[in-house]
C-alpha positions as CSV (number, residue, x, y, z in Angstrom):
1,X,-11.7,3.6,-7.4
2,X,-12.7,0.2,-7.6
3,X,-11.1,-3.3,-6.4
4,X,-10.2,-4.1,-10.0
5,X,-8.9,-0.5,-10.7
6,X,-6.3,-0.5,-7.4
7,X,-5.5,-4.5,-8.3
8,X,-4.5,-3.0,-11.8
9,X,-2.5,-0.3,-10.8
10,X,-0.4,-1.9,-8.1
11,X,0.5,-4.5,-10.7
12,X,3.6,-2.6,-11.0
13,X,5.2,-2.4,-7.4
14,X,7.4,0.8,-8.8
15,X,4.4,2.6,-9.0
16,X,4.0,2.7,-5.1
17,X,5.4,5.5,-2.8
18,X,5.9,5.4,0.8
19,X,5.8,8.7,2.7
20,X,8.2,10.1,4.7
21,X,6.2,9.2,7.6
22,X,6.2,5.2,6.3
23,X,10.5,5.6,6.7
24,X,10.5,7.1,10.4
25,X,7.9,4.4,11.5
26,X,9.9,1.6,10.1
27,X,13.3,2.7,11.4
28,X,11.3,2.3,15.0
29,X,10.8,-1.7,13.7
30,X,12.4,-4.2,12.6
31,X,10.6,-3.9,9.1
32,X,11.6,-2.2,5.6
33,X,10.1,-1.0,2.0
34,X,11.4,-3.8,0.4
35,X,9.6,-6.1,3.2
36,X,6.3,-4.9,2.6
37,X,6.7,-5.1,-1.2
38,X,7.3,-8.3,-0.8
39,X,4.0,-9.3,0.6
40,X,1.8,-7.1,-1.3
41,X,0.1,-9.6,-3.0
42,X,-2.6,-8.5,-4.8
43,X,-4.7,-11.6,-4.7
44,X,-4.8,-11.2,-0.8
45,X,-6.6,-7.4,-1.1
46,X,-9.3,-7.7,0.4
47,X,-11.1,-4.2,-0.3
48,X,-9.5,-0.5,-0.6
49,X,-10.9,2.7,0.8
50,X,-9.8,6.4,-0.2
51,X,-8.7,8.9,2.3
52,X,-8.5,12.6,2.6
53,X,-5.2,13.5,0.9
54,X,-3.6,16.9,-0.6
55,X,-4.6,18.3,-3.9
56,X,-2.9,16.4,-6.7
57,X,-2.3,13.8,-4.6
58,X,-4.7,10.3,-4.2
59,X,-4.6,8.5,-1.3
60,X,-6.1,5.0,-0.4
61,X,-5.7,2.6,2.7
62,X,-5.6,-1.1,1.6
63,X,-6.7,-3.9,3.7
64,X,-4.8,-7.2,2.9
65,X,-5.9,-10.8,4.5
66,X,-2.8,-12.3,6.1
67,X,-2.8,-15.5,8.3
68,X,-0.2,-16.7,10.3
């Protein structure tokens, strides 16, 4: 999947799922869903990368540029 493709399809936030395993992190931080939806801004993606996932399932790992 390309850049373009991924920028595309996370155009609509709704269409993004956290796992199970995203909730049981975040209740160890002081972070939540909506928090990172809030910063996924697609014009800061800097590149995407698939990983290995379950059948039916597609799974990528996006790296977002973020100063402070």
């Amino acid at each position: 999947m390309s850049l373009e493709e991924v920028q595309e399809f996370l155009s609509t936030a709704h269409r993004i799922h956290f796992k199970e395993h995203f909730h049981i992190r975040t209740a160890q931080r002081p972070i939540s869903e909506k928090m990172v939806r809030k910063h996924l801004v697609l014009d800061k993606l800097l590149k995407v990368e698939s990983q290995p996932s379950r059948i039916g399932e597609k799974k990528y790992n996006g790296v977002f540029a973020y100063l402070r």
